[in-house]
C-alpha positions, -999 to 999 in steps of 0.1 A, spaced: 354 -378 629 362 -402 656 361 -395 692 370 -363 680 399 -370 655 401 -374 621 402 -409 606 409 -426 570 379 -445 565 365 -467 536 326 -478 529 324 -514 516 291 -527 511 309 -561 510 312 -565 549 282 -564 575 304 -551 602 322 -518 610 358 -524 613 385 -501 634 419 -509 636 439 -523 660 468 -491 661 434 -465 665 421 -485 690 453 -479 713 457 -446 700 420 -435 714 427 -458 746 397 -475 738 384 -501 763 379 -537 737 356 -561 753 366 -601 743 351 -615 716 353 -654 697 344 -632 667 369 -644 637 376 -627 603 383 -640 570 402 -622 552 402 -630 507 443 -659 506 439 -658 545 426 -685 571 400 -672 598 419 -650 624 405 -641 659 395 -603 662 408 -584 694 377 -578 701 351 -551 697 345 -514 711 321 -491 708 329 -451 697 314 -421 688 312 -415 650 307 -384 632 300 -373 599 281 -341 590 255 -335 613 247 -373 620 266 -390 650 261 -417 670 273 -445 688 289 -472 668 305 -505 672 335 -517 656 355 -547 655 394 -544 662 416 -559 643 446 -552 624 441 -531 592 469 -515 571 455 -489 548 424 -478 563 417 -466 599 380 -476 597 360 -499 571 324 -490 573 299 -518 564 268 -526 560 254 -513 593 269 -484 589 245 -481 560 216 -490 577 219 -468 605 225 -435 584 203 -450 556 234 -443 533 238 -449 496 268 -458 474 271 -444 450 304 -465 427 298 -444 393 312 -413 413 332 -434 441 320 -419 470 285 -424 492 251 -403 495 245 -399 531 213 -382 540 215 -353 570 189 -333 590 181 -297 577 201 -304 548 196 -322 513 228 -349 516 265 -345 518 282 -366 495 314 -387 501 341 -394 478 377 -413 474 399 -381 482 423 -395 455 397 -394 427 378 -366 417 342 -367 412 326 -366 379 
């Protein structure tokens, strides 16, 4: 949950920031504060990002404050990097396509792709 709504997001372990995009950004009437931040995409040259906001994330019991990066993003309203695993101390886990994320009074909840079923 985002700011109260429920997003599409993916992990990637590949990335160091937390990504939102552009269309959720306007959709929450987030405020984006300028950045010279650019991203390179894999067959693209370095864009500028809009710029980057901060939001309330939710999963489980853990939520906090996050920031994210705005730029545009076509399948996925949020990618969730690799500070997104440090914060929550998270754990992919590829075998079963989904992610171990540790919670208060409980063991874990586990995350998985909602278009593959887990093993």
């Amino acid at each position: 949950m985002l700011n109260r709504g429920i997003v599409r997001a993916m992990f990637d372990t590949g990335v160091i920031n937390n990504f939102m995009s552009q269309c959720l950004v306007g959709d929450l009437g987030l405020t984006v504060s300028k950045s010279s931040s650019k991203i390179k995409t894999v067959n693209s040259d370095a864009q500028p990002i809009q710029g980057t906001t901060n939001s309330s994330l939710k999963i489980g019991n853990w939520e906090k404050e996050c920031v994210f990066m705005a730029v545009p993003l076509d399948n996925f309203d949020l990618i969730l990097g690799i500070e997104f695993f440090v914060q929550t101390k998270a754990v992919a886990v590829p075998y079963l396509s989904g992610c171990l994320l540790p919670m208060k009074g409980v063991c874990a909840l586990f995350l998985w792709n909602l278009g593959d079923e887990p093993i």
